[in-house]
C-alpha angles and dihedrals in degrees: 000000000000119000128220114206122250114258118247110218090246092060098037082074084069104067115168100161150001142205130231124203137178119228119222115229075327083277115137130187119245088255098046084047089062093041081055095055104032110040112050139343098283118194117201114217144213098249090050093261121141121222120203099187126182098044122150116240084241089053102052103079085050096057098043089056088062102055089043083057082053103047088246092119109039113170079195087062108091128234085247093049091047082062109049133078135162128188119250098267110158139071096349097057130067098201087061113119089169137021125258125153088043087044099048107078089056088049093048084046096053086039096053096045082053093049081047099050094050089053103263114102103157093047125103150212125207098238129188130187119186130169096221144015095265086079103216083165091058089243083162096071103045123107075231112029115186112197124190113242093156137327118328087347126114142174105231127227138194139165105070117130141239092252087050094239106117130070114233118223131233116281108168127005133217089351129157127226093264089065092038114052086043093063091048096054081058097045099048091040084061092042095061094045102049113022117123118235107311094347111168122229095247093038080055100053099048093046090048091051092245084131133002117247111254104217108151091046085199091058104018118049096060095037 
């Protein structure tokens, strides 16, 4: 395994690049971990990215190497699956009223051949799974947000934003796949046709009155 040295302070003020990777289920092998601790000053982020910040322009290829050799950066990997994360759920937890990591490939799958079939591809949702309300998954922060209420049964959430920093607001309660499924092939066939320039999902359904904003959480996300 190549190594990267360790930054002293002095050379950290000369910053030139930096590398962003995607956590997997936020899970890293023994050998990444100490790459984390040891090579750079590294920031986790709400939407499970890793920033390795302070690295040398010389020293990028090197660290990115290194998180190919680990599976953190996949080209196979596609710009949905790169966005979207669940908790464990079922069957490890026992909090779980629904599943979510296991349930999440098949979702991405049926996502992505929605996103195909109106024309974007290569478009994306944040999108968030988690077994129970207490949102391991960070379901509260996706522009689509799915939390268990049963099996096989979700509340569904929009309006989070690409930053993760804003809360998304009920859309459908207690509903099956079938509902739901069925709402997002509407909503990201209006999105695409009538998103403005680089408009995000969860920007577009806020400013379309699909949901309200939530932006005082204490006031606004029950209203």
């Amino acid at each position: 395994m190549q190594t990267v040295k360790k930054l002293k302070q002095d050379e950290k003020k000369v910053v030139v690049a930096y590398v962003k990777l995607k956590l997997k289920a936020n899970r890293l092998s023994k050998e990444l971990d100490t790459m984390k601790q040891n090579i750079v000053d590294c920031f986790e982020r709400t939407n499970q990215n890793l920033i390795i910040a302070g690295v040398p322009a010389d020293q990028k290829a090197v660290i990115e190497e290194i998180a190919r050799n680990h599976g953190l950066i996949d080209d196979k990997d596609t710009e949905q699956r790169k966005n979207s994360m669940a908790c464990v759920a079922l069957p490890t937890c026992p909090l779980a009223m629904a599943e979510a990591e296991r349930y999440l490939p098949s979702l991405i799958e049926k996502i992505e051949g929605l996103l195909t079939k109106h024309g974007v591809p290569n478009d994306s949702i944040i999108m968030r799974v988690v077994g129970c309300p207490n949102g391991c998954g960070r379901a509260m922060l996706a522009e689509a947000g799915l939390v268990g209420k049963g099996p096989g049964k979700y509340n569904v959430y929009l309006g989070g934003n690409t930053e993760g920093t804003r809360i998304p607001k009920l859309y459908l309660e207690n509903v099956g796949e079938e509902v739901y499924l069925e709402a997002f092939d509407k909503l990201i066939g209006q999105w695409v046709s009538e998103r403005n320039d680089g408009e995000c999902f969860g920007d577009f359904v806020i400013r379309k009155g699909i949901v309200a904003e939530v932006k005082v959480s204490v006031t606004d996300f029950y209203a």
